[in-house]
C-alpha positions in Angstrom: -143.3 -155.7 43.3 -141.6 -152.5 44.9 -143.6 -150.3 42.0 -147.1 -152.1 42.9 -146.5 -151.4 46.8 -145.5 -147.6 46.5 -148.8 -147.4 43.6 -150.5 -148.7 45.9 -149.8 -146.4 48.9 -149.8 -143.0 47.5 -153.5 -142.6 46.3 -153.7 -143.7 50.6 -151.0 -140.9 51.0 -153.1 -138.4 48.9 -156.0 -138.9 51.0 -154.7 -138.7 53.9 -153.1 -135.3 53.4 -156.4 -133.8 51.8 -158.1 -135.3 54.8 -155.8 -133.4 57.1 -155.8 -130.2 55.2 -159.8 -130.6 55.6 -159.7 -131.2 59.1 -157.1 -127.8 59.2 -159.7 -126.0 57.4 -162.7 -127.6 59.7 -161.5 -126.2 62.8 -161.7 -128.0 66.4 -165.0 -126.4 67.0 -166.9 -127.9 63.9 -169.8 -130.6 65.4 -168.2 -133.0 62.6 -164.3 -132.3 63.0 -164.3 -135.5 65.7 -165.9 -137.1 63.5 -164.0 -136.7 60.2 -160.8 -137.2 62.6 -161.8 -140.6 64.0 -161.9 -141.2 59.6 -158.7 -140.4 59.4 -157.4 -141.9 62.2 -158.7 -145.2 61.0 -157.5 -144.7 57.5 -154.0 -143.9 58.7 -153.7 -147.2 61.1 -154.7 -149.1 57.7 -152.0 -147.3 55.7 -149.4 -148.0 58.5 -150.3 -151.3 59.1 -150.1 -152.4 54.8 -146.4 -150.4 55.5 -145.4 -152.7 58.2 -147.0 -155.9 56.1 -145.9 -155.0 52.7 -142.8 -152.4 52.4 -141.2 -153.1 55.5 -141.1 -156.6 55.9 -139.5 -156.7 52.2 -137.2 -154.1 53.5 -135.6 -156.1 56.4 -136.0 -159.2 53.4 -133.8 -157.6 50.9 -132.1 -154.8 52.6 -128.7 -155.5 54.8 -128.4 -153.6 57.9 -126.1 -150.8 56.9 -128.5 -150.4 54.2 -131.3 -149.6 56.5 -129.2 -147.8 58.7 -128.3 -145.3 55.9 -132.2 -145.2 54.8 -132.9 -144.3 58.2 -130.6 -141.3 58.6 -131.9 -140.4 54.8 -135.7 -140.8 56.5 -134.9 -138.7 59.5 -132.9 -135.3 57.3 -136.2 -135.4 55.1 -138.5 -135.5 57.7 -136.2 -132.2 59.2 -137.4 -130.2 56.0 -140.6 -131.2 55.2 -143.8 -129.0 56.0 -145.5 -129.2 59.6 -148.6 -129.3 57.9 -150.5 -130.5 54.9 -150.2 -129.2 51.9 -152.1 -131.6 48.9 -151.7 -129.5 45.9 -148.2 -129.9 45.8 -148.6 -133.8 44.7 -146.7 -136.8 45.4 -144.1 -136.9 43.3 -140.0 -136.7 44.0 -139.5 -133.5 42.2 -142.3 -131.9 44.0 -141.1 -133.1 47.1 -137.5 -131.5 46.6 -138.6 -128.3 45.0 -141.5 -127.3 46.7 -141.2 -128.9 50.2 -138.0 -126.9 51.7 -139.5 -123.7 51.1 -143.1 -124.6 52.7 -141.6 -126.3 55.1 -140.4 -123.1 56.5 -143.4 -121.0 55.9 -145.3 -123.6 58.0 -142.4 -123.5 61.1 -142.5 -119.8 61.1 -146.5 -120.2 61.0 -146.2 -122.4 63.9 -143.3 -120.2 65.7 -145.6 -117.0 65.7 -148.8 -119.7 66.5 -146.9 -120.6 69.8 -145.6 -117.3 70.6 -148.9 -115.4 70.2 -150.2 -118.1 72.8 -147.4 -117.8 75.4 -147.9 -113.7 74.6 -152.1 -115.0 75.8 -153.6 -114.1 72.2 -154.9 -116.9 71.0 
């Protein structure tokens, strides 16, 4: 059952980070970036909410507390070295993930250190 949920979810994944890369690419000022954002808003509540139904509840099911506990922590380190924006051509799998993410992750927070500083400098 695991296997089905997590097939199920990526392709949903997928999208949504090609969606968000679009939207990057788009710009605010595009007459249709609202709209292709209120797209992806919606797809991303759906996604969520199938989490919550399906892989969470089984979760809390099968998983004791210290096993959450541990998963959380594990959640939390990844989510300290993955990239601040997305990138859909590295794929969705574990080994892409480890290998690639790390060093895009911090080409996108220098990207997003200069991005801030050039706007309390007033350039942008």
């Amino acid at each position: 059952m695991a296997t089905k949920i997590i097939d199920e979810r990526l392709p949903e994944e997928s999208d949504a980070k090609q969606a968000l890369s679009d939207l990057y690419d788009l710009g605010v000022d595009h007459p249709e970036f609202d709209w292709h954002l209120s797209v992806l808003g919606e797809s991303v509540l759906a996604h969520a909410t199938q989490e919550e139904r399906l892989e969470f509840t089984q979760l809390r099911k099968h998983a004791d507390p210290e096993r959450l506990g541990k998963m959380a922590r594990a959640f939390e380190a990844a989510e300290a070295l993955a990239p601040t924006r997305p990138h859909p051509s590295t794929g969705e799998s574990a080994v892409a993930n480890i290998v690639v993410g790390p060093p895009i992750a911090v080409f996108d927070k220098v990207r997003d250190a200069m991005r801030d500083w050039r706007k309390q400098a007033g350039e942008g």
